[in-house]
N, C-alpha and C positions, 0 to 999 in steps of 0.2 A: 195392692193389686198383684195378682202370680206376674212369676215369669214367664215367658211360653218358652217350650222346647227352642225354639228358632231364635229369641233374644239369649236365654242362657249361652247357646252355640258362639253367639256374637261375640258373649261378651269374654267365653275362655277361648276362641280365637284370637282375639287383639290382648288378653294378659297375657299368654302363654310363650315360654322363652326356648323352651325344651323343642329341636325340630323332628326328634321321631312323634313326641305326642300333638306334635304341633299336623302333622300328616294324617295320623288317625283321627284327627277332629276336620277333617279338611273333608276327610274317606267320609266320615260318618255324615255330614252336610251334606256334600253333595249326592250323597245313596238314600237320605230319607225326605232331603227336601228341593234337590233338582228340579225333580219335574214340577209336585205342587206349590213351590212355592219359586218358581225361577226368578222372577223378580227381584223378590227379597237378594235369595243368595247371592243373583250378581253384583248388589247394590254392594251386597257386603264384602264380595269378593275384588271388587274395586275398587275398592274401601283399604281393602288389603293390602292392594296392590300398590297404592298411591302413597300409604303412610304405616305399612304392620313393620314391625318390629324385627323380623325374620326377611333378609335382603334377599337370599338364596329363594324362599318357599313364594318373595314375591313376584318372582320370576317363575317359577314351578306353575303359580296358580294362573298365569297369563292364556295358556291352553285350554284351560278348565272356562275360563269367562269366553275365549273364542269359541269353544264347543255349545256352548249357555246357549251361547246370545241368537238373536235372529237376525237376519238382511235389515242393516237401516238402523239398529242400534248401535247406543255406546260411541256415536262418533267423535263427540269429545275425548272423551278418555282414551280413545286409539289415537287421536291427533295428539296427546299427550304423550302416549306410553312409546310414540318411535321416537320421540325427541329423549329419552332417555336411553343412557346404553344400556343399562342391562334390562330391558323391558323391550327393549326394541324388536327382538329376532321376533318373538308369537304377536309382538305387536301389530307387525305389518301383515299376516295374516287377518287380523283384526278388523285394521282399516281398512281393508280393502271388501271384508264380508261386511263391512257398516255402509259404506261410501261409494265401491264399485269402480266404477272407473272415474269418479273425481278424485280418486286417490293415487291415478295414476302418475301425477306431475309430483307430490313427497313421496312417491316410494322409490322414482327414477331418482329423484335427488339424493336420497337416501342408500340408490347403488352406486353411484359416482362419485361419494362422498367418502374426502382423505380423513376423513374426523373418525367414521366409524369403522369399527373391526371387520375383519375378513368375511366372518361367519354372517352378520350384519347383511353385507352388501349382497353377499350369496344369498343369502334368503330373498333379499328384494328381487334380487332378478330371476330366483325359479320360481318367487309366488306369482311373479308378474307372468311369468310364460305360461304357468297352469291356469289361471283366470285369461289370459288371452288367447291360447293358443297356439303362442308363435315358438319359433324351435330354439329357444334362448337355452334350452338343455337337454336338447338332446344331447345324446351317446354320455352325460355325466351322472356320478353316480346319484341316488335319489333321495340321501340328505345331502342337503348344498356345506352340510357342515363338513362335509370331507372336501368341499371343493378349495383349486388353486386359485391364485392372481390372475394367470392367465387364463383362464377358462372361464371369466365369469362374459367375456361376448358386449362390454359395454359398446362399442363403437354400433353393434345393433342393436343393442336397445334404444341410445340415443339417435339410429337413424329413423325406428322404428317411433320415437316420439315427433320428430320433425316432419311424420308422415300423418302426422294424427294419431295414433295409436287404433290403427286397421286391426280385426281381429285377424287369428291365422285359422288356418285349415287344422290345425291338431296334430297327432301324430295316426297314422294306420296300424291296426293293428297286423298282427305279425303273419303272415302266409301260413295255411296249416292245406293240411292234406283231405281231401275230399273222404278216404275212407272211414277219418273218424267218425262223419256221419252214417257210414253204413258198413259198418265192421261183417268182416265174414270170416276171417281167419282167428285163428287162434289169438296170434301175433296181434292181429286189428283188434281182436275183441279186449286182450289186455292194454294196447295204447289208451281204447277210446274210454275204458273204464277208468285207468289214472287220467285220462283227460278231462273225464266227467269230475274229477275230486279238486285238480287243480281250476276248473271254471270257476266254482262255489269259491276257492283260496281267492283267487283274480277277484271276484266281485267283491270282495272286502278293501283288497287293496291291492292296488296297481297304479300302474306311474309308465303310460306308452311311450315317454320319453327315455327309459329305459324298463324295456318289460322285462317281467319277471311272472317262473312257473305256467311258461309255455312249450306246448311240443309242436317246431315249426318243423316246414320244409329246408333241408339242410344245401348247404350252396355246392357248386360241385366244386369250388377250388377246396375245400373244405375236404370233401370229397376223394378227391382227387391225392391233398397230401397223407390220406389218412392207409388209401390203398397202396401207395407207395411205402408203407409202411409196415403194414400186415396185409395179410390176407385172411379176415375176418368170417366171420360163422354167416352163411346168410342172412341167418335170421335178427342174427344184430346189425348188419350189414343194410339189410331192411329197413331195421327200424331206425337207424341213424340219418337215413335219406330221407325219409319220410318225417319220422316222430322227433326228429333230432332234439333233446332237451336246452330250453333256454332258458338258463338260471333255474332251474329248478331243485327245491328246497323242498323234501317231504318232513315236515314237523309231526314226528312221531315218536313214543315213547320204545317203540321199536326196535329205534337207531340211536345212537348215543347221540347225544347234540343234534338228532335231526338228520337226514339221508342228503347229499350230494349227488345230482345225477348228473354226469358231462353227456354233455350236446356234442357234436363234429366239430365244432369250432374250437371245444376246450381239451379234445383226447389227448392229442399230442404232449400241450402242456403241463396235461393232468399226469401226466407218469414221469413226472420233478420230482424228485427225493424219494422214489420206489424204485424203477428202474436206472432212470436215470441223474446223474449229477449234473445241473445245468451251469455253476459254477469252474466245475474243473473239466463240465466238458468229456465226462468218460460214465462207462455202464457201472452200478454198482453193484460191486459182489454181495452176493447173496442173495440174487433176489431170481426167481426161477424166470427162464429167458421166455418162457412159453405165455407167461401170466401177463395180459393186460388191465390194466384199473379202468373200472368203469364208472367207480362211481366212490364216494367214501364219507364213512358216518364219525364226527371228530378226527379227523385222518387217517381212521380203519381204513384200509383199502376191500371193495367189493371189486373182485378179478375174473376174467374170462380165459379159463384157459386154452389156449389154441390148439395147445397138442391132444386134444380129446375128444376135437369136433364130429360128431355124430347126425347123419344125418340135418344137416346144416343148422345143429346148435350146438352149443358149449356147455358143460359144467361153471358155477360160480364160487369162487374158493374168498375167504374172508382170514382177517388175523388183525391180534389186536395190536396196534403200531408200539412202540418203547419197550416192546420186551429183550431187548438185548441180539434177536434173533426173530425170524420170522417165521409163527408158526401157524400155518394156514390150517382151515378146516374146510371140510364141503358146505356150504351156505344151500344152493338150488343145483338140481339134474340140469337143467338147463337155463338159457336167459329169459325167455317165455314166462317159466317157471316162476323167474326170480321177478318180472315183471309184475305178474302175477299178484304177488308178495307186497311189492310197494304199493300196486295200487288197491289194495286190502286194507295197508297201513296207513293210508293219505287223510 
């Protein structure tokens, strides 16, 4: 009797000891027989995961089966995979898309527990706050793999289990400015067009516990310390109050590694190691006093410079950082311009 494609697959996945070819047969499964055959592949991807050969890839495939599966399978085998360490972190993802909230009492245990690793316990408690929606993470960063000891919030989670496990309200999203809906300026029309590029980003992926690839309304202490600082072009001056960038990351082949755009909240800081030494606490020579960083692609700095302003905008001057010396070039006539630019690129 043949083989079929999908038992061959089987059977040079569980011989196979090499972990780069052991990946490309992993790539190859789930790109020709994911969808038609999901069953199978998970059967066998748990398979994998339970008894392959390959301790690292069966930790790898653990995402791959929570991505598979549907609401309501695999509960066994997630009831499994968080009692083991290294299976545990995509695990509890797992149990909780199989199980739902009866998973809530082993995943709380699971974050209070001196047995498992740091990483471990942080996962339980930001998958718990995203299925529930309670604020177990706000303001942290959005893999809990960077998170501390002290920030994992256990005294609320466990007060939150003693209450029943109530859902929460969520997070809100972030205040934006009414004229992204109805642009009429220049200025407006290029906010609302990069705003239109980072919406589509957001709908991929987003985390309101900490947003990212927003242009909010910027706060006035914010404000406040930035004017005390310069005296800004209006028209960037505008769009900071209004458009102020939050976290926002244009992924484009544009920018080297991608564009940087500081928000009001991060100006100040953001001109650490160009203008300023925050270390020694003094200005650093060589850097033109007039130029502020607005933004920077791999730590290119993109600059405003002050002493040019025209009709309340600026020229955008660029240079590429480690050269020994800073040597800038014109980038954009103005920030309009340069706005322009990004949201072209987005």
């Amino acid at each position: 009797m043949a083989i079929t494609p999908l038992a061959a697959l089987h059977r040079k996945l569980f011989d196979e000891t090499d972990g780069v070819k052991f990946g490309k047969l992993a790539d190859r499964l789930l790109k020709k027989h994911g969808e038609s055959d999901r069953q199978a592949v998970l059967a066998m991807l748990t398979a994998y995961a339970r008894d392959g050969q390959l301790l690292h890839w069966r930790n790898f495939l653990m995402n791959d089966i929570v991505r598979l599966m549907q609401p309501g399978e695999q509960r066994d085998f997630f009831a499994w995979a968080v009692t083991q360490e290294k299976l545990a972190y995509w695990g509890i993802d797992g149990l909780l898309k199989s199980s739902g909230r009866q998973a809530y009492d082993t995943v709380v245990a699971l974050a209070v527990s001196d047995a498992m690793p740091l990483e471990v316990k942080a996962k339980a408690v930001k998958s718990l706050a995203v299925l529930s929606r309670q604020p177990f993470d706000a303001g942290l960063p959005q893999d809990p793999g960077h998170w501390k000891a002290d920030s994992l919030r256990l005294d609320d989670v466990l007060a939150w289990q003693r209450d029943g496990y109530p859902d929460g309200a969520g997070f809100a999203p972030p205040a934006m400015h009414a004229s992204l809906d109805d642009p009429r300026t220049a200025l407006e029309k290029a906010a609302a067009s990069l705003e239109k590029k980072l919406a589509a980003v957001r709908k991929q992926d987003q985390d309101l516990a900490r947003p990212s690839n927003w242009l909010v309304i910027a706060s006035e202490a914010d404000l406040a310390a930035i004017d005390e600082r310069w005296t800004l072009p209006e028209q960037y001056r505008r769009f900071l109050a209004r458009y102020s960038p939050l976290r926002v990351h244009i992924d484009s082949k544009r920018y080297f590694q991608g564009l940087n755009l500081y928000g009001a909240a991060d100006l100040l800081k953001a001109q650490h190691g160009y203008s300023y030494n925050p270390v020694d606490q003094e200005i650093i020579a060589g850097w033109p006093a007039s130029y502020v960083v607005i933004a920077d692609a791999g730590a290119d700095p993109y600059c405003l410079d002050l002493s040019a302003i025209t009709d309340g905008d600026a020229p955008i001057y660029t240079a590429e950082h480690g050269a020994g010396a800073w040597r800038f070039e014109r980038h954009a006539d103005s920030f309009v311009d340069f706005l322009k630019g990004i949201a072209k690129a987005a």
